[in-house]
Residue frames as qw, qx, qy, qz and C-alpha x, y, z in Angstrom:
[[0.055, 0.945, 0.301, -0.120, 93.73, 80.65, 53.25],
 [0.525, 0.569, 0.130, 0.620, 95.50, 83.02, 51.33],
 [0.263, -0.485, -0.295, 0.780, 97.57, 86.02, 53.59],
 [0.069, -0.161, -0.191, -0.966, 95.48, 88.43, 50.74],
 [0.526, -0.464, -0.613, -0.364, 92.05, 87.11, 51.87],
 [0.325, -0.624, 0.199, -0.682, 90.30, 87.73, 55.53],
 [0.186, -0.115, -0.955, 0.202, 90.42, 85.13, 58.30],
 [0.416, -0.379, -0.813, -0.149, 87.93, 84.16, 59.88],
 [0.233, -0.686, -0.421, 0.546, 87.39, 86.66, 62.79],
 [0.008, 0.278, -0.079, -0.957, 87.82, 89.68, 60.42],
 [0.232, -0.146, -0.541, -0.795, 85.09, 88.34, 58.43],
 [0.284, -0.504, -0.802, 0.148, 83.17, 87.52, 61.41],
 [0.396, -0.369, -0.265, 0.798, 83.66, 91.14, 61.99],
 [0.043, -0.260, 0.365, 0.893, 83.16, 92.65, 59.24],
 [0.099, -0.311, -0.921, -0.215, 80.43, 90.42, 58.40],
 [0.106, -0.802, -0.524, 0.266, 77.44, 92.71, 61.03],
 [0.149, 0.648, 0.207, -0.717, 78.17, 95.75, 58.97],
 [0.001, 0.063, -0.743, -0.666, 77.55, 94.29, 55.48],
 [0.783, 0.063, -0.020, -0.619, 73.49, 94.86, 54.10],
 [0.694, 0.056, 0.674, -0.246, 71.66, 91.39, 54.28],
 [0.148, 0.139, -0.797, -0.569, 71.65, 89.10, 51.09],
 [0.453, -0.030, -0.016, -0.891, 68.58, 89.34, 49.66],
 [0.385, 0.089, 0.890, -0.227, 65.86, 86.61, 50.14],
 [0.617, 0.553, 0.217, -0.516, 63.11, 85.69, 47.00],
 [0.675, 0.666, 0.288, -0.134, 62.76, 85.00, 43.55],
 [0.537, 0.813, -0.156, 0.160, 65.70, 85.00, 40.59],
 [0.763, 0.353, -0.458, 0.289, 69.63, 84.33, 40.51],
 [0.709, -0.638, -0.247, 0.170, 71.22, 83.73, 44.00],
 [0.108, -0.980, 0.170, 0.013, 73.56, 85.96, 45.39],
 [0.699, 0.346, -0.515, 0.355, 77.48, 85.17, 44.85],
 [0.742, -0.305, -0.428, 0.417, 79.03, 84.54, 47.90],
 [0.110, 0.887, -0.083, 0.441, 79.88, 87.47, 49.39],
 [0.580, -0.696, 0.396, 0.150, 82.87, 86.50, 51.38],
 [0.630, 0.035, 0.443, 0.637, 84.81, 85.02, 48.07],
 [0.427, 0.778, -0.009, 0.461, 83.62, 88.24, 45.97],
 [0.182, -0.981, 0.068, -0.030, 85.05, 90.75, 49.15],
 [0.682, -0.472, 0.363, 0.424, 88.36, 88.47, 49.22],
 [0.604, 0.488, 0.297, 0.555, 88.56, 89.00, 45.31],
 [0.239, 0.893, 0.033, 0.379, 88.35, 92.92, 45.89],
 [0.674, -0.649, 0.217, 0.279, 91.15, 92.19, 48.80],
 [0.768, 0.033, 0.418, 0.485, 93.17, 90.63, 46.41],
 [0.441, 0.761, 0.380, 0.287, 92.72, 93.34, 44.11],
 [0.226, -0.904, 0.154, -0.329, 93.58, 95.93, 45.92],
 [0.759, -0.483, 0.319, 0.298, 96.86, 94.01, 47.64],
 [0.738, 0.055, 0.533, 0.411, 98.22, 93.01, 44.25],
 [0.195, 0.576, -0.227, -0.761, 97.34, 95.90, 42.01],
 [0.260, 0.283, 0.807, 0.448, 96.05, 93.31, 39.12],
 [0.404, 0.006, -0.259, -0.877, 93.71, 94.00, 36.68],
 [0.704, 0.016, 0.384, -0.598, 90.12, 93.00, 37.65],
 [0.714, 0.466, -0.273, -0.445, 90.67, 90.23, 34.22],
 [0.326, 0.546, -0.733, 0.243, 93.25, 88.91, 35.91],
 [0.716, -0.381, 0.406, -0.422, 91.38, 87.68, 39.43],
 [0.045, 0.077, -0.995, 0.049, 92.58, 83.99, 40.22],
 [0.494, -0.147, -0.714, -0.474, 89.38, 81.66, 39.37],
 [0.538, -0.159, -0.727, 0.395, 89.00, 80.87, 43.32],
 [0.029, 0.404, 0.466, -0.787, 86.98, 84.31, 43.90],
 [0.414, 0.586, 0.663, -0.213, 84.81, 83.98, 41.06],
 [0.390, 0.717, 0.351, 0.459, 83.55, 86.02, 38.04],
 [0.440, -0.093, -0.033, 0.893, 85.91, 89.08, 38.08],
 [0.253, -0.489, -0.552, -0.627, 82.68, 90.84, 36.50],
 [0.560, -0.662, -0.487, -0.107, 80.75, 90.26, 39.75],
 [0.576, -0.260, -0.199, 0.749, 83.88, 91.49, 41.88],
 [0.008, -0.090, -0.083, -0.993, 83.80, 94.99, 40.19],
 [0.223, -0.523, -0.257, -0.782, 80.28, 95.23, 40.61],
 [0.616, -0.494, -0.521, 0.323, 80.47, 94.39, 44.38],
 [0.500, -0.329, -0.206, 0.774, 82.66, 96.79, 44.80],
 [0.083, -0.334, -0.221, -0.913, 81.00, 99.88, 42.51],
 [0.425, -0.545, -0.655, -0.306, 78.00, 98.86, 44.37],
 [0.557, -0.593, -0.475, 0.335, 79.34, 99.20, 47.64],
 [0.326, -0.241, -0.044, 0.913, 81.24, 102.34, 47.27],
 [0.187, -0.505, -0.290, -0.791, 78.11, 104.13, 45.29],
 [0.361, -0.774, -0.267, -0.447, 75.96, 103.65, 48.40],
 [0.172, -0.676, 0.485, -0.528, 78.75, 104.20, 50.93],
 [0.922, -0.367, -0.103, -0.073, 78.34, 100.58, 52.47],
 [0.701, 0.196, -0.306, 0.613, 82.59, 101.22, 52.98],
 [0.026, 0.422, -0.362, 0.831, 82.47, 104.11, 54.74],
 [0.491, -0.565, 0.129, -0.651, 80.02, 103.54, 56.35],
 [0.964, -0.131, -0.186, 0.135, 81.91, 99.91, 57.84],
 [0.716, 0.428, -0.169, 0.524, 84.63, 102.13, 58.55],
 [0.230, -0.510, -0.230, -0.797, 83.22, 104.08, 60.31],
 [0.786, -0.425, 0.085, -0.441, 81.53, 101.64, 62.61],
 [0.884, 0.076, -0.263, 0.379, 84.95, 100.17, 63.20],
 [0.169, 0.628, -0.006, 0.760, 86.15, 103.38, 63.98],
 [0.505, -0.513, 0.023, -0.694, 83.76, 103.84, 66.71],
 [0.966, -0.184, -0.179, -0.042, 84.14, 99.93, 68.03],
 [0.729, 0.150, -0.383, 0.547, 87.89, 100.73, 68.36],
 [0.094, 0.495, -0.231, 0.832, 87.21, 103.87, 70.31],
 [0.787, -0.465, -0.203, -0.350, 84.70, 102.33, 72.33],
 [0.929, -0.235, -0.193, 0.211, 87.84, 100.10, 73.72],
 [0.376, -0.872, 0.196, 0.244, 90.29, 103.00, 74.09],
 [0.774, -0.072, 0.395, 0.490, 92.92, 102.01, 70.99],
 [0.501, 0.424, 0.297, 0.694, 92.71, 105.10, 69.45],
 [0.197, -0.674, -0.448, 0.554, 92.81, 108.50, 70.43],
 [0.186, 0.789, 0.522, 0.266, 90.63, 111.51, 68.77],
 [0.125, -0.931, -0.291, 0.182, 91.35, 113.96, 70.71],
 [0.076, -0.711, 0.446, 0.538, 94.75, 115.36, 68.81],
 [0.817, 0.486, 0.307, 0.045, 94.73, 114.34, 64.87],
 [0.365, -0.263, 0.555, 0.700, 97.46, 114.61, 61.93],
 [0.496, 0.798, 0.123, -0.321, 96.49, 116.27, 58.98],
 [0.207, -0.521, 0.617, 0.552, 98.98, 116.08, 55.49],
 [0.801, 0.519, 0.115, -0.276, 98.44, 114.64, 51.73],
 [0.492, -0.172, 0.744, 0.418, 100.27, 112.44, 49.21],
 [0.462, 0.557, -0.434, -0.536, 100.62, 112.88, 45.48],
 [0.668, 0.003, 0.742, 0.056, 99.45, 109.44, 43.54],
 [0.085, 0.282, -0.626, -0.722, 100.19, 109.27, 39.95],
 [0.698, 0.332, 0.571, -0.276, 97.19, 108.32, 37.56],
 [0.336, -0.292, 0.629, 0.637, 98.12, 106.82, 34.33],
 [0.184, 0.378, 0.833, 0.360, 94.80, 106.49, 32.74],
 [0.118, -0.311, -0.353, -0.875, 93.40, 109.80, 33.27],
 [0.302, -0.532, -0.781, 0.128, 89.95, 110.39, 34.74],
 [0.363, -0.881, -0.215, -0.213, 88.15, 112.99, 37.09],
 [0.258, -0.952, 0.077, -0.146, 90.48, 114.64, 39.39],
 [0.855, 0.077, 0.104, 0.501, 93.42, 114.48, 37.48],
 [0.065, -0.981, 0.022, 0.181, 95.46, 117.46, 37.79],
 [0.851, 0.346, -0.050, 0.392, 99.04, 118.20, 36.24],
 [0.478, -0.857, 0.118, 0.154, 101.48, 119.03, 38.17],
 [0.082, -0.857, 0.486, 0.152, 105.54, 119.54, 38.09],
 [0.295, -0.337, 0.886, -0.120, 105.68, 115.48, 38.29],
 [0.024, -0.165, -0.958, -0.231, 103.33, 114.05, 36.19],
 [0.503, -0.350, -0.326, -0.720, 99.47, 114.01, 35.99],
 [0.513, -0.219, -0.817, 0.147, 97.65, 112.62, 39.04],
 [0.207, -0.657, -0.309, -0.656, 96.17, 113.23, 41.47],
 [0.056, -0.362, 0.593, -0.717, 96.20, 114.21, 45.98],
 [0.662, -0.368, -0.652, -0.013, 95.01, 111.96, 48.73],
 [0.181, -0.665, 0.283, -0.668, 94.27, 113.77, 52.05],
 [0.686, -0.362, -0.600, -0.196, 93.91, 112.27, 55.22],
 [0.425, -0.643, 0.272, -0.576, 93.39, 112.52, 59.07],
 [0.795, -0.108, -0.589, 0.099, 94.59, 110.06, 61.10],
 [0.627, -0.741, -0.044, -0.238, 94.18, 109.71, 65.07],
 [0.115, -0.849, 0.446, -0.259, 97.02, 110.07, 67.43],
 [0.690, -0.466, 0.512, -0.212, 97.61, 106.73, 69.05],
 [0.750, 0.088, 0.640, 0.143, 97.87, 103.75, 66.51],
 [0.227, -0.304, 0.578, 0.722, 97.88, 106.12, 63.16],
 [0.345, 0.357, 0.859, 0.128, 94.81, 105.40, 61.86],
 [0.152, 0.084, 0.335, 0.926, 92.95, 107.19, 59.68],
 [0.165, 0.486, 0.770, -0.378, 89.76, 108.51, 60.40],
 [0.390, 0.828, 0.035, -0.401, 88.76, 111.10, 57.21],
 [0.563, -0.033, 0.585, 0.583, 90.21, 110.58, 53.50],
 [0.374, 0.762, 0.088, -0.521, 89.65, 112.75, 50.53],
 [0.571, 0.214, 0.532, 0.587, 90.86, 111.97, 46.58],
 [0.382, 0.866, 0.171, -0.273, 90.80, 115.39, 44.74],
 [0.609, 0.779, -0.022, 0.151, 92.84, 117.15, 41.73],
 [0.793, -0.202, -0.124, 0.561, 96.54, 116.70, 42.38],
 [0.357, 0.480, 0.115, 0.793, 97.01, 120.51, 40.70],
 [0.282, -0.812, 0.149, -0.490, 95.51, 123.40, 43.41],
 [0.007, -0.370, 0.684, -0.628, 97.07, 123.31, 46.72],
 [0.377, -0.234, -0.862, 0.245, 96.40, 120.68, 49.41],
 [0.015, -0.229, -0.535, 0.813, 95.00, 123.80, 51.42],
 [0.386, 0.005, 0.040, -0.921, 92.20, 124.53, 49.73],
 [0.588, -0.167, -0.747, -0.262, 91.12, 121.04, 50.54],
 [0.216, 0.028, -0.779, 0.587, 92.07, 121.13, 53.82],
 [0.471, -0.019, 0.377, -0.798, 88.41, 122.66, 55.39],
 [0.688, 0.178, -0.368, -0.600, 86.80, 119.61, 53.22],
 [0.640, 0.053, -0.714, 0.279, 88.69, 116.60, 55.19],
 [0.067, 0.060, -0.699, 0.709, 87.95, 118.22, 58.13],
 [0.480, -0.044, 0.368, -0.795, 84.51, 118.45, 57.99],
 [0.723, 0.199, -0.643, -0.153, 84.77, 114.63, 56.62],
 [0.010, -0.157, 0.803, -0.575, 85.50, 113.78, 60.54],
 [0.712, -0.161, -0.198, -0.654, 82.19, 111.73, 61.64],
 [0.438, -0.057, -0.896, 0.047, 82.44, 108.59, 63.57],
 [0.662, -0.413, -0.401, -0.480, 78.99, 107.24, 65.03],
 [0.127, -0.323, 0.671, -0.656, 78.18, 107.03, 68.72],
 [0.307, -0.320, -0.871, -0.211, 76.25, 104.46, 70.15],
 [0.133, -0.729, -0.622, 0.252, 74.66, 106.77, 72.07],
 [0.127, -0.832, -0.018, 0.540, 74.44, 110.72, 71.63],
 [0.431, 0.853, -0.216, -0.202, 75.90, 112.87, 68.55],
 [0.901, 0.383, -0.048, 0.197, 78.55, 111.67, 66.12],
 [0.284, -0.836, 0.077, 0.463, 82.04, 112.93, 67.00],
 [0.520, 0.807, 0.252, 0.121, 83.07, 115.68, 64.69],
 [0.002, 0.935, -0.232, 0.267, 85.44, 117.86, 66.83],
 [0.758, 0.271, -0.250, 0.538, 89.01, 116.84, 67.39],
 [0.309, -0.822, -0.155, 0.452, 90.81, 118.92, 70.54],
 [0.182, -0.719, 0.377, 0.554, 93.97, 119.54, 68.53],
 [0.829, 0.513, 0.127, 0.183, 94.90, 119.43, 64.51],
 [0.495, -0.613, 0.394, 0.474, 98.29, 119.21, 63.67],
 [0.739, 0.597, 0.232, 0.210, 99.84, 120.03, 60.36],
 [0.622, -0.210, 0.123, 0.744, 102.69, 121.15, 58.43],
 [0.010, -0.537, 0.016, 0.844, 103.76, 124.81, 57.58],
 [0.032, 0.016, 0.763, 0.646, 101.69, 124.08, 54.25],
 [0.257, -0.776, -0.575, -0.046, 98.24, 124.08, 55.86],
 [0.306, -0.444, -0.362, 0.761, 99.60, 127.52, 57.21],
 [0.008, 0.354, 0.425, 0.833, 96.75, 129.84, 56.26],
 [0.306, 0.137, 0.453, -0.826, 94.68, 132.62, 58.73],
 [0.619, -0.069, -0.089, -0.778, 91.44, 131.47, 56.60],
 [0.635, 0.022, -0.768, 0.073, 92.04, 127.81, 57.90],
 [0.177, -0.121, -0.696, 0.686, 93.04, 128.76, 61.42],
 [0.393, -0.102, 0.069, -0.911, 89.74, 131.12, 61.39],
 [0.695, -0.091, -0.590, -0.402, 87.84, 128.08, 60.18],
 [0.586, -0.199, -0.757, 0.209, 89.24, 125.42, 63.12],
 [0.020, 0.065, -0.495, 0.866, 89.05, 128.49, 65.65],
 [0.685, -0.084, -0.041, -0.722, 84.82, 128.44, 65.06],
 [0.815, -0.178, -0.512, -0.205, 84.65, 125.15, 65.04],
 [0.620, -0.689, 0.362, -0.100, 86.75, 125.06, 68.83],
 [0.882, 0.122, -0.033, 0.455, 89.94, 122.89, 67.25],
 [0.005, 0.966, -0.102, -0.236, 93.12, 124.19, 68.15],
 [0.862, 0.504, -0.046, -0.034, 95.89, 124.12, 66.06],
 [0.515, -0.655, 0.362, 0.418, 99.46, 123.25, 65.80],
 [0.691, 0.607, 0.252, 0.300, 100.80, 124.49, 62.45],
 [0.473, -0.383, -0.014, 0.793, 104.07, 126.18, 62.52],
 [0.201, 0.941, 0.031, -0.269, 104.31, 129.83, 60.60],
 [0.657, 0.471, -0.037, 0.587, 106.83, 130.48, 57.58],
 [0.556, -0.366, -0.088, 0.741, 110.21, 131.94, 58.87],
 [0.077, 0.250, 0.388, 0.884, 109.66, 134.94, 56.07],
 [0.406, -0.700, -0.553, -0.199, 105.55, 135.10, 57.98],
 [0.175, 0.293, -0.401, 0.850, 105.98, 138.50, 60.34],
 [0.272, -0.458, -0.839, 0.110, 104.09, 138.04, 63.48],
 [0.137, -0.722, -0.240, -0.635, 100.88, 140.40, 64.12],
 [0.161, -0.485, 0.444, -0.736, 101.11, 142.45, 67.54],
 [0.638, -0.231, 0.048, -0.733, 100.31, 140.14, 70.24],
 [0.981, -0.139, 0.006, -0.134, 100.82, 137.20, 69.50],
 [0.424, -0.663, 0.592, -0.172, 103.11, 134.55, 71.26],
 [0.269, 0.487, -0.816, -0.158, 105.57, 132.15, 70.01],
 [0.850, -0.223, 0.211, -0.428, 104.11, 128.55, 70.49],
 [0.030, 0.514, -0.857, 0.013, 105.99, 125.67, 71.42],
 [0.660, 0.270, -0.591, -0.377, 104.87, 122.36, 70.06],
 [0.311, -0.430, 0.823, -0.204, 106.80, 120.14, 71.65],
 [0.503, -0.062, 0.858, -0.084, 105.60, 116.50, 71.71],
 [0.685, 0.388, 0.607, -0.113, 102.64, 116.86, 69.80],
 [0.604, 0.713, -0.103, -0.340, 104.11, 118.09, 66.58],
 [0.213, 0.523, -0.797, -0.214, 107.23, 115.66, 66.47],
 [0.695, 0.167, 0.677, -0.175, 103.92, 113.01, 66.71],
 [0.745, 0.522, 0.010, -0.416, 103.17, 113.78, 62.80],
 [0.184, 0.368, -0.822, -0.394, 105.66, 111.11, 61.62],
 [0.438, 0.221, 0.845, -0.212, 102.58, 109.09, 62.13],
 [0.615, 0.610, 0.149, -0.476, 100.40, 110.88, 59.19],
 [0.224, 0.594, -0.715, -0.292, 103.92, 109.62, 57.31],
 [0.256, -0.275, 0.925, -0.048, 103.30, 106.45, 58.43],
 [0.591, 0.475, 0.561, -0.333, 99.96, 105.63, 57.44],
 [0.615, 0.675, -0.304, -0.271, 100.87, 106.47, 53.73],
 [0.111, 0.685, -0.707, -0.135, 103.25, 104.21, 53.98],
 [0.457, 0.213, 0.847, -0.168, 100.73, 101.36, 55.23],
 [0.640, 0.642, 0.128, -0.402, 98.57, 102.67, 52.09],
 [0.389, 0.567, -0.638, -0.346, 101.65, 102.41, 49.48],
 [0.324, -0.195, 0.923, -0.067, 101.66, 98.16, 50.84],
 [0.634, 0.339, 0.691, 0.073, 98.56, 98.05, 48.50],
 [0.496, 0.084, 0.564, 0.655, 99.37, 97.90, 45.23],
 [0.169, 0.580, 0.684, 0.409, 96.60, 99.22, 43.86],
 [0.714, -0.456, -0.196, 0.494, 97.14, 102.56, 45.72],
 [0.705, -0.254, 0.239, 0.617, 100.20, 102.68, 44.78],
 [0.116, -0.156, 0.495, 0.847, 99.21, 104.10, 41.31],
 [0.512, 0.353, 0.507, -0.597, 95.57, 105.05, 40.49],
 [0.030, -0.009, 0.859, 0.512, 94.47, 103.26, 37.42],
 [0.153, 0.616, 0.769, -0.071, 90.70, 103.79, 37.87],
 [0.179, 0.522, 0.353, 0.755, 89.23, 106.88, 35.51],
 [0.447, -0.736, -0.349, -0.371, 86.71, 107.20, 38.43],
 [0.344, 0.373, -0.664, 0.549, 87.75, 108.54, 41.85],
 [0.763, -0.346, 0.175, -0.518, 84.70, 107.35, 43.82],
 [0.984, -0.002, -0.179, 0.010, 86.11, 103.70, 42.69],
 [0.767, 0.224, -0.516, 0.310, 89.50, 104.39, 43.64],
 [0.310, -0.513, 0.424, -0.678, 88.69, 106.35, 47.16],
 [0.935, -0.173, -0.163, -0.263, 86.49, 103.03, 47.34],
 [0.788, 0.146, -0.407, 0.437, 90.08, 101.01, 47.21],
 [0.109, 0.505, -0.467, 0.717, 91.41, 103.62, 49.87],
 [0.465, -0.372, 0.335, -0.730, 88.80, 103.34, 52.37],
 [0.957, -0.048, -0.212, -0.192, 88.73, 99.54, 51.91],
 [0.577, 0.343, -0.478, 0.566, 92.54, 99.70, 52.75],
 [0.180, -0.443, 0.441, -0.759, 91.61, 101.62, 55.98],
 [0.855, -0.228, -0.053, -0.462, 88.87, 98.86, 56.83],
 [0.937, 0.108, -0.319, 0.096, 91.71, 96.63, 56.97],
 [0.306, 0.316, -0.585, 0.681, 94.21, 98.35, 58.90],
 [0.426, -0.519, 0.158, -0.724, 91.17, 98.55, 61.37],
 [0.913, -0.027, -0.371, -0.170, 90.78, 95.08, 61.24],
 [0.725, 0.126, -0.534, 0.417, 94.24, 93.84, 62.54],
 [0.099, -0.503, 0.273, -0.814, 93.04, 95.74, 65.46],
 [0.739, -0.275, 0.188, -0.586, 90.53, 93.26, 66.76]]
């Protein structure tokens, strides 16, 4: 077995939140543990889909595993219910999150491609939970407006299923840097009951009333939102967005996050 390809307990894992292969009439299904290692492989290595090693089948069939799954959400929603399976056991913790975004060049162009100072391309958001780093909300949008006027969209991307009772949505604390510092944000997390730790610009004169707030622990936690990009940049494919579409390459993100859940169980 190949160290790009799943062992055997992750695809036992992974295996009870994949739809059923169909039963009846007309061409049998490809395997669907060699196509998901082909779109591993993909997405480790950064090849092109033409390129796939012969040993995960028709490269053809790969890409349309993977458009398939990411049109009807069958990734998120395995992410999701990993998510929930790790919180169930106490390895991750919800209640304080990291907030921040990364600039990913895109050489070929596409939907939310934005030009910026550095090149076209285009901003990856993401939330990730306090304890282990993970990521629990992702966003691909236009690399050109400001990260902040994404920032109410990734938050209300928080969802992970409960096996009993409502999904959780609300976070106690969000943490972010003096970039997310905007009163129509804080207004936003203050309705929803999140409070926040986002410092104020030094040049930002404070309104009557209010009182200096001292961080402390939990804002010198966010070298974790650093870290997770940095588990994201390990796949290639990532690295640099080469899909036109950004449903197919959020797909490749949130297929990376299925895996960092993985090495969890």
């Amino acid at each position: 077995m190949s160290r790009h390809e799943l062992s055997d307990h992750q695809w036992k894992k992974i295996q009870e939140y994949l739809p059923k292969p169909r039963n009846g009439r007309g061409r049998p299904e490809a395997d669907r543990r060699q196509t998901l290692n082909g779109i591993i492989y993909i997405l480790k290595t950064g090849c092109a889909w033409a390129d796939l090693p012969k040993r995960f089948g028709s490269y053809v069939t790969c890409w349309r595993r993977h458009h398939h799954y990411v049109k009807l959400g069958i990734w998120d929603r395995i992410w999701k219910f990993l998510l929930r399976d790790l919180q169930e056991k106490k390895l991750i913790q919800l209640d304080c999150v990291h907030l921040d975004g990364s600039f990913v060049p895109a050489k070929r162009g596409g939907s939310k491609v934005g030009k910026t100072k550095i090149g076209k391309g285009s901003q990856v958001l993401s939330i990730v939970e306090n304890k282990k780093g993970l990521p629990i909300a992702l966003l691909v949008e236009d690399a050109n407006p400001h990260e902040i006027n994404f920032a109410e969209k990734i938050v209300e991307r928080i969802r992970i299923p409960q096996k009993r009772g409502a999904p959780f949505k609300k976070p106690k604390i969000l943490v972010a840097d003096k970039g997310y510092n905007s009163q129509a944000f804080r207004t936003f997390l203050q309705k929803k009951g999140i409070l926040t730790r986002i410092p104020f610009k030094k040049n930002q004169k404070p309104k009557r009333g209010r009182r200096p707030t001292d961080f402390g622990i939990v804002y010198k936690q966010r070298f974790k939102v650093e870290r997770c990009f940095a588990w994201m940049d390990n796949f290639r494919r990532l690295v640099i967005r080469y899909d036109r579409s950004p449903l197919m390459y959020q797909g490749f993100c949130i297929l990376a996050c299925i895996i960092m859940c993985l090495r969890y169980f």
